[in-house]
N, C-alpha and C positions, 0 to 999 in steps of 0.2 A: 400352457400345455407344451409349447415347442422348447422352453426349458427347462421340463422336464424331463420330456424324449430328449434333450440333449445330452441331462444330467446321468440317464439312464448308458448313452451311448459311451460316453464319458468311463462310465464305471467299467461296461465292459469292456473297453478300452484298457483299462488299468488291468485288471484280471489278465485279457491276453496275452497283452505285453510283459506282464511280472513285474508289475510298478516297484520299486525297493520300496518303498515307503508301507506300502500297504504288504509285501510279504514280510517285513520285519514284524509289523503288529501283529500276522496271523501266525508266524512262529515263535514270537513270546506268548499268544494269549496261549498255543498251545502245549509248548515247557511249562507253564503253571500250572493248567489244570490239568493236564498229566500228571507232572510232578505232586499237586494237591491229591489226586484219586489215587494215586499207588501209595503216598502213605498215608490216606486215611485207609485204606482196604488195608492194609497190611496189620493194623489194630482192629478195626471196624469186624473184618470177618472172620477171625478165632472169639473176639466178644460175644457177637449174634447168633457163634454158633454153642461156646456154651449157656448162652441165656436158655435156649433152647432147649436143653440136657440137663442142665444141671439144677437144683432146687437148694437156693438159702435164703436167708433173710432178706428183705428189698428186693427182692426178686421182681414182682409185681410192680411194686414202685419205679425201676429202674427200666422196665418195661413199657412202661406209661411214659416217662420222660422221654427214652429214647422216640418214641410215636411224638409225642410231644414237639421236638426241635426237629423233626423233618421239615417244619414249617415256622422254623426260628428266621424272623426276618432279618435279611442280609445286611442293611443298614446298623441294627444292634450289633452284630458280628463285628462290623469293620468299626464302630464306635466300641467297641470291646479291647478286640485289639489295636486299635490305634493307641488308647490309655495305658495300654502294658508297655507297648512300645514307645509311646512318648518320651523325651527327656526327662520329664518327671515321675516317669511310671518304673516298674519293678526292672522292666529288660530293656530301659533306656540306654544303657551303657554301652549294648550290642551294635545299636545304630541301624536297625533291622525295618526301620520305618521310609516310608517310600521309597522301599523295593522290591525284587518281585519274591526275594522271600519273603517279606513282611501280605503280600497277596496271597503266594502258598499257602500260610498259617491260615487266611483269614477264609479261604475256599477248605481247608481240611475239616475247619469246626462244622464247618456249612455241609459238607460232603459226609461227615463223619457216620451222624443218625439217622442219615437215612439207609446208608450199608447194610451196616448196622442192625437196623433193624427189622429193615427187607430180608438178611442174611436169615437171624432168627426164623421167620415166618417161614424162609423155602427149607432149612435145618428142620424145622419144626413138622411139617410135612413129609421129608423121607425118614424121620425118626417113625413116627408113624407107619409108613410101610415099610421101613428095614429094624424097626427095632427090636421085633422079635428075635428076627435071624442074627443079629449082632451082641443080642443078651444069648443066646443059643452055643456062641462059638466062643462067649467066655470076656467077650469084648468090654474093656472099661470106659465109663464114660467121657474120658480123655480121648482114647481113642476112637471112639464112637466116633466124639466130633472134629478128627481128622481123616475119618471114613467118608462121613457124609460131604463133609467140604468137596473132596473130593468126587465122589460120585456126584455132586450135584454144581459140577463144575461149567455147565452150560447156563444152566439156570443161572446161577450167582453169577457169571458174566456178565448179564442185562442187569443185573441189579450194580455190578461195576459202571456197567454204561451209564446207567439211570441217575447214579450222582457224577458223570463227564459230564452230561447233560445239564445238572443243575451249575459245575461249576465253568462250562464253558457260556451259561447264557448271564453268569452272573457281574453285574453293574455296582449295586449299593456299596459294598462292602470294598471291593478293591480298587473303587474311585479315593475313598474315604484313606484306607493305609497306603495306596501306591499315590495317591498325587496326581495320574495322568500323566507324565514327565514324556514328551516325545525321548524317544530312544531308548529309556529304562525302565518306564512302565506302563505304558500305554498297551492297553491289548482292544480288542476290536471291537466291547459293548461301552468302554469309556470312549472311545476314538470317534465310535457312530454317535455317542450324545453331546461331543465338542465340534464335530464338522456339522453335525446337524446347526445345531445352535450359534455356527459362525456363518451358515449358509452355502458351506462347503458341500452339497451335497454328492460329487461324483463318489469322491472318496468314500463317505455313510455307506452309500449304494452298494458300492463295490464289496465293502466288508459284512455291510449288511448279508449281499447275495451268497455270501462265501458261508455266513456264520446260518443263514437257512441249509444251506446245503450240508454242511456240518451237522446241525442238529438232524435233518432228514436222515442222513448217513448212517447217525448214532442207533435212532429212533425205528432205520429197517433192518440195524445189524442186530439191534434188540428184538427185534418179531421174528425175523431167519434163528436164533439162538432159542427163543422159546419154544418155535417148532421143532426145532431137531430134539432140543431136550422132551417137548412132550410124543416126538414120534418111539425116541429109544427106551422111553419108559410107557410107551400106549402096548 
């Protein structure tokens, strides 16, 4: 017990002071999975919002899949893309492998359907209530669903947060293409399962407390955003 009140004392210790060590991991885990949600949202939510609108073939199908890989395990991701990127694989030649863009790629697949497809269901909802008035005023379905994006621009913020959240707590995948490498790829859910595992624990603690607060942060900017959005449409 007294060394883990130690270990505990230790970590916040680290936090206070601005240990470099430990703020270098939490400003790369942060440039990745930023870097991974803005361009998967940037594909992700013009898709989910024509899924919504638009009617063609595989419609359905591609509907299903997307619901489907919300819950694609991260491990397959990062054994996906590690293969493309390997030396012997298609985008070997890039040399994109254990680094932190070869982590972006491997957090955007991961981040992508759930957008994605959360995107769809909240499009799909003010089509429903704006779509009379937007077939009324002559509006094409193009622009329908750069109307709704738009008004339902709070809304589809938590669902931005919702994959930070998947890709900030995410381990399998960017163990597997980043390597862990102190200084270039290490972010704060591989860093917590090698200091765990060497016995290091101030450090774990430390990033640990930072990466609950983190998610906490995400998780009430996400509840404050669904309120306001359901107060200005109540």
């Amino acid at each position: 017990m007294n060394e883990l009140a130690q270990a505990f004392k230790m970590a916040l210790a680290l936090i206070l002071t601005g240990d470099s060590d430990l703020l270098e991991i939490v400003w790369l885990t942060m440039q990745v999975s930023i870097s991974a949600v803005a361009v998967a949202s940037l594909a992700a939510l013009p898709l989910g919002g024509a899924l919504a609108l638009f009617s063609f073939p595989g419609r359905r199908t591609l509907i299903i899949l997307l619901n489907s890989l919300m819950g694609l395990p991260p491990v397959v991701v990062g054994l996906l893309v590690y293969l493309l990127l390997s030396r012997q694989g298609p985008l070997g030649e890039w040399g994109l492998l254990f680094t932190p863009t070869a982590m972006v790629i491997a957090q955007c697949i991961l981040v992508f359907p759930i957008v994605a497809a959360l995107t769809r269901q909240v499009v799909e909802d003010l089509w429903g209530e704006y779509g009379e008035q937007l077939r009324s005023l002559g509006a094409s379905r193009l622009r329908s669903v750069a109307t709704l994006l738009l008004e339902g621009r709070f809304a589809l913020s938590t669902v931005v947060l919702a994959g930070f959240g998947r890709a900030i707590a995410e381990v399998g995948a960017v163990l597997i293409v980043g390597g862990n490498i102190a200084h270039l790829t290490r972010v704060m859910t591989t860093a917590i399962a090698l200091e765990t595992s060497r016995g290091e624990l101030s450090l774990a603690l430390g990033l640990g407390i930072l990466l609950i607060g983190l998610s906490v942060s995400v998780n009430g900017a996400a509840y404050l955003l669904r309120e306001y959005s359901g107060w200005r449409h109540g």
